[in-house]
C-alpha positions as CSV (number, residue, x, y, z in Angstrom):
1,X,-18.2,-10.3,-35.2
2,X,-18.3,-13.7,-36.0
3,X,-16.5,-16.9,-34.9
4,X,-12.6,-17.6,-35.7
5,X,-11.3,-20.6,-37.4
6,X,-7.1,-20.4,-37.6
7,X,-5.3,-22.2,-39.9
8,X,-1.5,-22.2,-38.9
9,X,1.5,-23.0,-41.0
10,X,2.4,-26.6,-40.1
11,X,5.3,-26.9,-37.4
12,X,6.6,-30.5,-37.5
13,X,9.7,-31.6,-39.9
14,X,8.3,-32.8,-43.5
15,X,5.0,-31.4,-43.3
16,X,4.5,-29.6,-46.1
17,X,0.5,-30.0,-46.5
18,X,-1.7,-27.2,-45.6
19,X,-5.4,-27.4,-43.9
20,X,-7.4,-25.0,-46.4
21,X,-7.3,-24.4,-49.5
22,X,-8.5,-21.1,-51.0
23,X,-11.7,-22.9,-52.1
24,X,-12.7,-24.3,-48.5
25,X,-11.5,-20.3,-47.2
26,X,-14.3,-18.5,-49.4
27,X,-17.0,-21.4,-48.1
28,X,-16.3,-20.8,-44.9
29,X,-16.4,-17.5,-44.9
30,X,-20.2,-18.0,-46.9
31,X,-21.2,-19.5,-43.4
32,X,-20.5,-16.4,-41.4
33,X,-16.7,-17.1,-40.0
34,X,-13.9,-15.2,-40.2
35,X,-10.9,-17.1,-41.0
36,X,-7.2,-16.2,-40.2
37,X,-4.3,-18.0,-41.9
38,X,-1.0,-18.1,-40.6
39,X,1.6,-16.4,-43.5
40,X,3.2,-19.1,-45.4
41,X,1.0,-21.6,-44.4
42,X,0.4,-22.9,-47.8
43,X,3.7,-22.0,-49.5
44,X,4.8,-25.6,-49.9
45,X,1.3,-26.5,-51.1
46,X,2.0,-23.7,-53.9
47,X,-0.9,-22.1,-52.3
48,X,0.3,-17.8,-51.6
49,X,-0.9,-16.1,-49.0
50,X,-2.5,-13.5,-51.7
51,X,-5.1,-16.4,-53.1
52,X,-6.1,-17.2,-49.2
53,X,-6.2,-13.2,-48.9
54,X,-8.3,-12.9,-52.1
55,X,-10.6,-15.6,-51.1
56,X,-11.7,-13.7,-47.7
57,X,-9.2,-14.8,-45.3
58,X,-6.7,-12.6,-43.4
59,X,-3.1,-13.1,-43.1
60,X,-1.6,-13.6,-39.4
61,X,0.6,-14.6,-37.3
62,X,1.4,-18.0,-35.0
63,X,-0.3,-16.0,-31.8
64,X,-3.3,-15.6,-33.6
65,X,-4.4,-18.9,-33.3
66,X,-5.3,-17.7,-29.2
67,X,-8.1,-15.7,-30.7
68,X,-9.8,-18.9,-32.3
69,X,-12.8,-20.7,-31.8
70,X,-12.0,-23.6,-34.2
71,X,-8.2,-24.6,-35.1
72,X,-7.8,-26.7,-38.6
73,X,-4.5,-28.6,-39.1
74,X,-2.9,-31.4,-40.8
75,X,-1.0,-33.1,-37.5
76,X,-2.4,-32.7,-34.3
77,X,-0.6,-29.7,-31.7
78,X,2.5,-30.1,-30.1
79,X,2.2,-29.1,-26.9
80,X,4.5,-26.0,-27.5
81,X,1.4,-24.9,-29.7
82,X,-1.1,-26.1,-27.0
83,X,0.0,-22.9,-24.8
84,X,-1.7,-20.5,-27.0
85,X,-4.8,-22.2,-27.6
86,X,-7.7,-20.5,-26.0
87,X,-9.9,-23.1,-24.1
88,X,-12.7,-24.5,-25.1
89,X,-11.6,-24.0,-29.2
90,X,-12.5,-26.9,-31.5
91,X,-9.5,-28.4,-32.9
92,X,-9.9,-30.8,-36.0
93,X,-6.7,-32.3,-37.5
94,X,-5.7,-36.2,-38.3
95,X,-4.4,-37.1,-34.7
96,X,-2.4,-40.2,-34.9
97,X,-3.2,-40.9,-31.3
98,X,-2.2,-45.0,-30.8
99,X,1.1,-44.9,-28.9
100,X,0.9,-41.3,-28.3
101,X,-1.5,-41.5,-25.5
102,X,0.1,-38.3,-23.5
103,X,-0.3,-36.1,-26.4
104,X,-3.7,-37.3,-26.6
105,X,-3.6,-36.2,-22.8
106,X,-2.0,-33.1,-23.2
107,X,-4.8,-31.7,-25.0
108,X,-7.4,-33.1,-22.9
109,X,-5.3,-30.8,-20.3
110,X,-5.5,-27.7,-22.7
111,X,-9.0,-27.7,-22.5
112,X,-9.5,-28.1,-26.2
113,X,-12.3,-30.2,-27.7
114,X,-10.3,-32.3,-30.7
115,X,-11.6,-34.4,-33.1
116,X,-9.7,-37.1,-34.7
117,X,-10.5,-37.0,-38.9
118,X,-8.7,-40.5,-38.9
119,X,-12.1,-42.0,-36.8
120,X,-14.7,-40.6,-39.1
121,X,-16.8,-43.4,-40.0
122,X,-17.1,-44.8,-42.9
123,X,-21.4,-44.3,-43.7
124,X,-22.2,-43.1,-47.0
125,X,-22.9,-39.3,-45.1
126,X,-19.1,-38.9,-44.2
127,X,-17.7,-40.1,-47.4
128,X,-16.4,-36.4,-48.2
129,X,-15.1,-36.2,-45.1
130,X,-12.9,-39.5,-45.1
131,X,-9.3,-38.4,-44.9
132,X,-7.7,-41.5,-44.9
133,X,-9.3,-42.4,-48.3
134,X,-8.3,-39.2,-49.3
135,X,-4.7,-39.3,-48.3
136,X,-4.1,-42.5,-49.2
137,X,-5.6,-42.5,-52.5
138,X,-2.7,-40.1,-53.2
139,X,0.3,-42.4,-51.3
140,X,-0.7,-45.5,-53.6
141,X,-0.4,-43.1,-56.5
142,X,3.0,-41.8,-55.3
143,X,4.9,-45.4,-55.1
144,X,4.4,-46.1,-57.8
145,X,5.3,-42.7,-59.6
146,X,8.7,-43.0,-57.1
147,X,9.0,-47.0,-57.7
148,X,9.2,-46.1,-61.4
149,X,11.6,-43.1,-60.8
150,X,14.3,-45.7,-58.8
151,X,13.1,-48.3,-61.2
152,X,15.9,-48.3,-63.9
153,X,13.9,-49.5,-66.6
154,X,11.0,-49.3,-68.9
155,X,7.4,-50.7,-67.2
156,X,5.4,-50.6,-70.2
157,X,6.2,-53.4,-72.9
158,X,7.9,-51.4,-76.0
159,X,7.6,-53.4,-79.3
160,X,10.2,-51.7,-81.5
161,X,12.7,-52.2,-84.5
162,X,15.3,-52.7,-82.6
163,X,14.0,-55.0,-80.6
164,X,10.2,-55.6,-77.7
165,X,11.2,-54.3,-74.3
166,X,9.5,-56.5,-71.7
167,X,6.3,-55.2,-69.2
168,X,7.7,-54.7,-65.8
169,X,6.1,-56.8,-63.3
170,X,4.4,-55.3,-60.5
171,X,3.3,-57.0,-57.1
172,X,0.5,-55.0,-55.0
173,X,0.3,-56.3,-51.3
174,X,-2.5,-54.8,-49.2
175,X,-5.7,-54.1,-51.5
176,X,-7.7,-51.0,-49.3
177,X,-7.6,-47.2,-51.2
178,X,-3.8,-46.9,-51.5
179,X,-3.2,-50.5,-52.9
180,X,-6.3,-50.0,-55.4
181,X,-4.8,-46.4,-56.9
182,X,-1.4,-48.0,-57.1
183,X,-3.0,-51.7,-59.0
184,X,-4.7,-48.8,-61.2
185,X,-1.6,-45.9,-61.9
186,X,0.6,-49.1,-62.5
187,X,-1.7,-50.8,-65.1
188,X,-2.0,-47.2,-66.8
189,X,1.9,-47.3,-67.2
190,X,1.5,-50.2,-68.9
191,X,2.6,-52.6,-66.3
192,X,1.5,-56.2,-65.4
193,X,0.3,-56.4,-62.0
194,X,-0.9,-58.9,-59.4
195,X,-2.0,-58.0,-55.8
196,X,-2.6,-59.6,-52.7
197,X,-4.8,-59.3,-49.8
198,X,-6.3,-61.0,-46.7
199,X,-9.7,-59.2,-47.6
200,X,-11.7,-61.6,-50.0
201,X,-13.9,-58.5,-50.8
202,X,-11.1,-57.4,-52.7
203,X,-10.4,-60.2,-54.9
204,X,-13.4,-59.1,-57.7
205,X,-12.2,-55.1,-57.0
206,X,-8.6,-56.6,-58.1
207,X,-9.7,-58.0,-61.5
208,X,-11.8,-55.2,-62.6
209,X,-8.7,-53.0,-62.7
210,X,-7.1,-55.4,-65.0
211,X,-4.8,-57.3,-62.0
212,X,-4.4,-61.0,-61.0
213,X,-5.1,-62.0,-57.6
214,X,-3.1,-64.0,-55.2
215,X,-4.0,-65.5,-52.1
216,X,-4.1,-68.6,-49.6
217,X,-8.5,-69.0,-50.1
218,X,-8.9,-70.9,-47.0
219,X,-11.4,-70.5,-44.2
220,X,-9.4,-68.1,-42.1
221,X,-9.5,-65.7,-45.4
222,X,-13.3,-66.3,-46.0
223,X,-13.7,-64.6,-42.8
224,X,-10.8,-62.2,-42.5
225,X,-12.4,-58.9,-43.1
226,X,-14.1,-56.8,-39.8
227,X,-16.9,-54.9,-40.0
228,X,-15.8,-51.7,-40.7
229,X,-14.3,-53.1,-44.0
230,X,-10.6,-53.4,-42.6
231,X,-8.2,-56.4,-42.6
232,X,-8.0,-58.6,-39.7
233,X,-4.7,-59.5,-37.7
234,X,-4.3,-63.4,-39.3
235,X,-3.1,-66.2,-37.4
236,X,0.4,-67.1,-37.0
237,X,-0.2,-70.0,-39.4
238,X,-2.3,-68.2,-41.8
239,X,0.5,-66.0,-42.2
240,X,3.1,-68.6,-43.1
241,X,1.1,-70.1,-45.8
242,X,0.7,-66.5,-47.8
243,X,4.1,-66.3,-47.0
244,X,5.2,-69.4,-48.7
245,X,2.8,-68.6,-51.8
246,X,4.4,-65.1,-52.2
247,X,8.0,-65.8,-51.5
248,X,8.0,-67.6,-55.3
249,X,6.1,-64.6,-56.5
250,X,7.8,-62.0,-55.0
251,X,11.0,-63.4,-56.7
252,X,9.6,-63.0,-60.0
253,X,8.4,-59.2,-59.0
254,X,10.6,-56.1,-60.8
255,X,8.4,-53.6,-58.4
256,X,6.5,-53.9,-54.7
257,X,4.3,-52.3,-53.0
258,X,3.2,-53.1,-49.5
259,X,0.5,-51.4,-47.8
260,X,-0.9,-52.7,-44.7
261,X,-1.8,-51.4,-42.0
262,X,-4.0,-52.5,-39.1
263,X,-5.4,-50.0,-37.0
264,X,-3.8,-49.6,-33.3
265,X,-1.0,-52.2,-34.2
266,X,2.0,-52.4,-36.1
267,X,2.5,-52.6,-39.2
268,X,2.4,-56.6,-40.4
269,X,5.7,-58.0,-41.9
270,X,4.6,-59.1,-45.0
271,X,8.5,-59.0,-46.8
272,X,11.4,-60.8,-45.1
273,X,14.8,-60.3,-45.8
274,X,15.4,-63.8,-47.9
275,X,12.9,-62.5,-50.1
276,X,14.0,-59.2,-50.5
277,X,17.3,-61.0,-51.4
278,X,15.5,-63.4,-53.7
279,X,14.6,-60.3,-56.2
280,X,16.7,-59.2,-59.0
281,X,19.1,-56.6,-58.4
282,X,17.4,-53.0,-59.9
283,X,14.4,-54.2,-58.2
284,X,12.3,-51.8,-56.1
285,X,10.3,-52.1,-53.1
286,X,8.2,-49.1,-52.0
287,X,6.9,-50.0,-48.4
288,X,4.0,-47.3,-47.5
289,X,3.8,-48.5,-43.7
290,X,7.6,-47.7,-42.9
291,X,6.3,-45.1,-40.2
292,X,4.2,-48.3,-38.4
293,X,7.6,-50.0,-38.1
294,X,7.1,-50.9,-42.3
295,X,6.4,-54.4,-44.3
296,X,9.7,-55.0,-45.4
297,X,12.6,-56.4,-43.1
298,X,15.2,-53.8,-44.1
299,X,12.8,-51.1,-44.3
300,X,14.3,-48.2,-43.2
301,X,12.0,-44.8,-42.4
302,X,12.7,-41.6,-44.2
303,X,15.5,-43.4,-46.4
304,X,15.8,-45.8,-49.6
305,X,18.0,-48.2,-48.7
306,X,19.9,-50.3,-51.1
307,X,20.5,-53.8,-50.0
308,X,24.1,-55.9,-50.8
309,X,21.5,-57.9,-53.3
310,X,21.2,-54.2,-55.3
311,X,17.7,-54.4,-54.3
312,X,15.9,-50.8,-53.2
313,X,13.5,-50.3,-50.4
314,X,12.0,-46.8,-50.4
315,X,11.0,-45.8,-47.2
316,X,9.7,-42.7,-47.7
317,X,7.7,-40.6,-45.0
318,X,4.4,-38.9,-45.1
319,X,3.8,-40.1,-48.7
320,X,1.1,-38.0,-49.2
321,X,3.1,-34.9,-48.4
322,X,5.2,-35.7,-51.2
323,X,2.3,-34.4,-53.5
324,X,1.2,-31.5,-51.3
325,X,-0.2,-29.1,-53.7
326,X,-3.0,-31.7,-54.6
327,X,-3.2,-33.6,-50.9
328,X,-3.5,-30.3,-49.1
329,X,-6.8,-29.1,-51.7
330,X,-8.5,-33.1,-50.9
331,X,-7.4,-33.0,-47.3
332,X,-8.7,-29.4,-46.8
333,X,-12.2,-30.4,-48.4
334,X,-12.3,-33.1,-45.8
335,X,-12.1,-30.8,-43.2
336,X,-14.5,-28.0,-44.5
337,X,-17.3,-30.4,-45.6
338,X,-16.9,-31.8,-40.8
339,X,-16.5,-28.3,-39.9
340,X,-19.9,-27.6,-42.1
341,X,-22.1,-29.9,-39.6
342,X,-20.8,-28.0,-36.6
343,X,-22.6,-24.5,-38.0
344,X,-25.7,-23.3,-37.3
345,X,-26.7,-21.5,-41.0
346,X,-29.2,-19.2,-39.7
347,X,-27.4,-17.8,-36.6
348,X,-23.9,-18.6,-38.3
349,X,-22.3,-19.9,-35.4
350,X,-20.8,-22.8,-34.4
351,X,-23.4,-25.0,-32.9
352,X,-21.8,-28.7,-31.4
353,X,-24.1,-31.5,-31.6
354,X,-22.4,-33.9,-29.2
355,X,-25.0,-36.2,-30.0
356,X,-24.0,-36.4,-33.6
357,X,-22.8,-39.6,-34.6
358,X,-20.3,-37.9,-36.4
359,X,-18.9,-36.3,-33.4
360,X,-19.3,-39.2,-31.5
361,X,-16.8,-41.0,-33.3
362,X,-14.2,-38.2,-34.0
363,X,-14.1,-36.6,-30.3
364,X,-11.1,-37.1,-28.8
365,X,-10.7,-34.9,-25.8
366,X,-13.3,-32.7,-24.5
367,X,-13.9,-30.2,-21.6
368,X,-10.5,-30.7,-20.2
369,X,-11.1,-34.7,-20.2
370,X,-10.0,-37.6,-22.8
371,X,-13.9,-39.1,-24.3
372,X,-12.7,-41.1,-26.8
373,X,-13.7,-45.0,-25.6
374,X,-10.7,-46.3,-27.1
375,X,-8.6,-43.8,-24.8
376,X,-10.6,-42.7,-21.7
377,X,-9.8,-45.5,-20.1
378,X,-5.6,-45.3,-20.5
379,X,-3.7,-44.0,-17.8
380,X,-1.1,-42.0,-18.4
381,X,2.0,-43.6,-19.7
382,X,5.4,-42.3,-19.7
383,X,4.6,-40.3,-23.1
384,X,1.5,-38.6,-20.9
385,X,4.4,-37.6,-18.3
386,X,7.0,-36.7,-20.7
387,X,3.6,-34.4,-22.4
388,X,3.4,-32.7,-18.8
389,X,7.2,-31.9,-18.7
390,X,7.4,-30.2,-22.4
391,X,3.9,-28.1,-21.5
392,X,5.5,-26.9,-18.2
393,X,8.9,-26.0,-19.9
394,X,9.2,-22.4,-21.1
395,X,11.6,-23.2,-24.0
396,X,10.3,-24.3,-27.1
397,X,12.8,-26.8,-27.5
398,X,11.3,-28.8,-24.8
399,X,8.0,-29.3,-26.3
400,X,7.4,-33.1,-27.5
401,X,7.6,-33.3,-31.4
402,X,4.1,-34.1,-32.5
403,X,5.5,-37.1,-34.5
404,X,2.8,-39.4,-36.6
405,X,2.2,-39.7,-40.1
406,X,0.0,-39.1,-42.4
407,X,-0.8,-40.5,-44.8
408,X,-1.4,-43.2,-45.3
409,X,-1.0,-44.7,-45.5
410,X,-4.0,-46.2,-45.8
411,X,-5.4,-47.4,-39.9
412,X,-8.8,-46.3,-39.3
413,X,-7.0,-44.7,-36.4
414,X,-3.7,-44.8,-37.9
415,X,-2.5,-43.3,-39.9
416,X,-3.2,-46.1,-42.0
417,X,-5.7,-48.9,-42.2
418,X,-5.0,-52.1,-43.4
419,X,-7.3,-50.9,-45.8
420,X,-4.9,-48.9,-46.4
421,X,-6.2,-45.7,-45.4
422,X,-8.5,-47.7,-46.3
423,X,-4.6,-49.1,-46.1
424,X,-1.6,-47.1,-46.4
């Protein structure tokens, strides 16, 4: 019989993703593993549980998943869902471990080796695997789709008898994967768009999709991009000056989108609330780091809030969610093409090089201990404690809510980089 790998229906609130898709089900089955999917997992992914059946998988139950060597999910467990993993399984999900240290503890204490997608490097050998790109790609798509649904008007200019209907003006702030897809779905519907970003890598990426670039080009910005390819945290002063050069320009905007992110921090405030009120009433603001505490002063998560001015902010969570049927199929490539390197063809089993480089980035938690540099270290906080409680409590209810987003947008590990996911 060969190795398990369980993919369970998704348990926190507005999660509709899924981790496989019926493609990644029939390749993993080609390597030799038997593959259990919770019933219903995929049903808000428009994925039935008779195309994961047909592609080789069985259909189970939420107690299967203590029969399984290797656990794929979109958010990591809850520790109500850590009691029935077996010890020792390999979990691979997108974490969201900054500020929630004692889940990141939890596991460690379940005795599951996790892996955090969110980490994967970016090197040319992991680009399939690269969630956040994935993910985010999607969220840039959807603001603008839902900026131009609470958009009252036309974006693209109309030239007609009766009359030319102006472009609508579009303002981009945050230039990584999600700002790039929304420069480019924007300029497809026709309108004009200008972006903004503390990156000057971005600047000639900008003007080949047909946008203007804005930005203070001082020294500080010459130098503001790390060596993964995200945004650095600017200076104080830095700040004020792309503040000043926006405010005018954000007053002249009919649609933003802000998507920056910086990994382990909250999210920057790029929008404040006299410029918010500087925009024309009927504008719309979509701000895809909301779940980081959000770019716009006003911002509210989960809600589109409509401001005395008549100005809306969309705050909508796990963007990517909102187009699950195609997120889940990227998201569940991401996963297969990881899980690949961890089999051995020939004997078809799962064979964990923790010497990978790969690995080495990703592992979180492992034989019953945190590994992760960035977390080893941490004591536990009051989360960690508060982790210990809900796995001690026999009612479900007193489990810790997994929390997190996803998508985004957009931090390498957050959900969001300033890149965003490569930003958002």
């Amino acid at each position: 019989m060969g190795q398990t790998v369980f993919i369970p229906r998704e348990t926190v609130a507005g999660e509709p993703r899924v981790a496989a898709s019926p493609e990644t089900v029939k390749r993993m089955a080609g390597l030799g593993l038997e593959i259990i999917v919770e019933g219903g997992a995929g049903e808000h992914s428009r994925i039935p549980d008779t195309d994961f059946k047909a592609a080789g998988a069985t259909i189970g139950k939420a107690s299967d998943v203590g029969k399984a060597d290797v656990v794929l999910k979109v958010r990591r467990p809850t520790a109500a869902e850590l009691k029935s993993y077996r010890k020792g399984a390999i979990v691979i999900a997108t974490m969201d471990p900054y500020g929630n240290e004692g889940d990141v503890q939890a596991m460690a204490k379940a005795g599951v080796t996790a892996f955090a997608m969110e980490f994967m490097p970016r090197i040319t050998r992991a680009q399939s695997m690269d969630v956040l790109s994935s993910q985010a790609n999607l969220a840039g798509y959807q603001a603008v789709i839902d900026a131009a649904s609470e958009y009252d008007r036309a974006l693209p200019m109309m030239m007609t008898a009766a009359g030319t209907v102006p472009a609508a003006k579009v303002f981009v702030m945050g230039v990584g994967v999600a700002g790039l897809q929304a420069i480019a779905t924007a300029k497809r519907l026709g309108a004009v768009v200008t972006a903004t970003d503390v990156r000057p890598a971005v600047k000639e990426q900008v003007q080949s999709l047909g946008a203007k670039f804005l930005a203070v080009e001082d020294e500080e910005f010459k130098a503001a991009e790390t060596a993964g390819g995200y945004a650095k945290e600017m200076s104080k002063e830095y700040q004020a000056k792309q503040a000043q050069l926006t405010a005018d320009h954000i007053a002249k905007q009919d649609i933003v989108i802000t998507t920056a992110l910086i990994p382990g921090r909250p999210a920057p405030r790029l929008i404040s609330a006299g410029m918010v009120k500087s925009m024309r009433p009927g504008s719309v603001i979509v701000d895809l780091a909301v779940e980081r505490g959000g770019n716009v002063e006003g911002a509210a998560a989960g809600k589109i809030v409509t401001t005395a001015s008549g100005v809306k902010i969309v705050g909508h969570l796990n963007m990517p969610g909102r187009i699950a049927a195609t997120a889940s199929l990227l998201y569940a490539k991401n996963l297969y093409t990881f899980l690949e390197t961890m089999v051995d063809k020939e004997a078809k089993q799962i064979a964990l090089n923790r010497d990978d480089e790969l690995v080495k980035a990703t592992m979180l938690t492992d034989g019953g201990a945190v590994v992760h540099p960035n977390f080893a270290g941490a004591a536990p906080s009051a989360s960690a404690a508060k982790a210990d409680e809900a796995a001690s409590a026999s009612k479900p209810a007193a489990a810790k809510k997994a929390g997190g987003k996803a998508a985004t947008a957009k931090t390498r590990a957050k959900k969001a980089p300033a890149k965003p996911k490569g930003g958002a």
